[in-house]
Structure formats: C-alpha cells, structure tokens
N, C-alpha and C positions, 0 to 999 in steps of 0.2 A: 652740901653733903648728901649724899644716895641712900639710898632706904639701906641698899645691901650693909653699907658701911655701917648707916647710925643703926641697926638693929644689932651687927657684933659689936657694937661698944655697948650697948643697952641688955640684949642677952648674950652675953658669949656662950652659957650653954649650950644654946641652940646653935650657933655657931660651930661647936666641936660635934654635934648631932649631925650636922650635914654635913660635915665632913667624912663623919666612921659610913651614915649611909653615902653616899659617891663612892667610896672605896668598895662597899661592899656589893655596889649596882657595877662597877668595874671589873673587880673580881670575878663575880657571877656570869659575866658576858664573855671575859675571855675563857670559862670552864665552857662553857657551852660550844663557842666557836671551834675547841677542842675536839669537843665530841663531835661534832657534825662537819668537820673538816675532810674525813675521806669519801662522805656524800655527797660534801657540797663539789668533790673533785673528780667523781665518776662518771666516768664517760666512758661508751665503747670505744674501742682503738678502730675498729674500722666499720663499715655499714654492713648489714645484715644480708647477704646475698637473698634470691629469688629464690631460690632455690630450697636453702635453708627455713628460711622462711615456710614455704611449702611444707618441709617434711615436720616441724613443730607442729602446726596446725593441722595434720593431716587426721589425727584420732581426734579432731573435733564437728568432724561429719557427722550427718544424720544417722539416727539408729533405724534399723528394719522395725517394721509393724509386724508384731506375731496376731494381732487381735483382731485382725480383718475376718468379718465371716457372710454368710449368703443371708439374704431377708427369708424367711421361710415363706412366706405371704408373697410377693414379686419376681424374687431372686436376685436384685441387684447386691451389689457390695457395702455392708455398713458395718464399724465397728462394734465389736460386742459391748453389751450394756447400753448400745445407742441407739433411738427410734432410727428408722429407715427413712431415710429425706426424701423420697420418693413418694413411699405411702402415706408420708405426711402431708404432701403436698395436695394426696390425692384424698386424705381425711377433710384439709381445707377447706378443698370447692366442693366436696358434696355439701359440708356444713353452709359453705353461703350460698349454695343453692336453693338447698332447705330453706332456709332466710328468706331470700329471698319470693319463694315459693308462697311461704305462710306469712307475708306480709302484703304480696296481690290478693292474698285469699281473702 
C-alpha cells in the first residue's frame, strides 16, 4: 500500500484539502495565462526598416555646450565653474619643481 493511499484512508481531511488547493493552484494559472496571452503573442508584423530606425533616434543626439568660456589667465577653452586644465597642469610642475628644489636644498 503507498503512503499516497494509506494517508486518504487515515486522513481524508487532508485528502479533500488537497484537492480544493490543486483546483485553486489550476484556477489561478489559467487567470493568469489570460492576462498575459496578448503579450505573450506580440510580435511585430515585419522588421524595423534603416531608415525608421534612424528617424526615432534622431532627437537622441548630443546637446550643444552653451557653457564654454576663455581661461582669463592663458586663454584656452574651459567650461565655466571648471579650473582650466592647462593651468592646472602648469600649477603642477611648478609645485614639483618647488619639491623638488627644497629637498636638494
């Protein structure tokens, strides 16, 4: 005798328990398959030409810089609010210059 058996002869409660839930795990699956049946069946009708393509993505180009302006100190081009990478380069080596200078000394 298999367990399945000798436990609905032993509980049949439990028996009618697993039954209501299977129906209701059945149930529940085919609501579901419902809903997500015109997702699960979408698909374009044909490929996305080159073209098209293109013209969607076309306002996803880069924006223009309004914020570019002159270093007043060199002149080169550096955004506003941002040191000059220039003069920074040239704060640098005088600083390990310096360094080095005062550590022959």
């Amino acid at each position: 005798m298999t367990t399945a058996r000798l436990s609905s002869i032993l509980f049949p409660q439990y028996n009618t328990l697993w039954r209501e839930a299977q129906q209701k795990v059945i149930s529940w699956r085919l609501g579901l398959a419902e809903v997500l049946e015109p997702f699960l069946w979408a698909a374009p009708k044909k490929k996305t030409s080159h073209s098209k393509k293109r013209m969607r993505s076309a306002n996803k180009g880069l924006k223009d810089k309004t914020n570019i302006v002159n270093c007043p100190s060199c002149g080169h081009r550096r955004l506003t609010h941002h040191l000059c990478i220039y003069c920074y380069k040239d704060y640098l080596y005088k600083r390990k210059m310096q360094r080095r200078n005062d550590l022959g000394q």
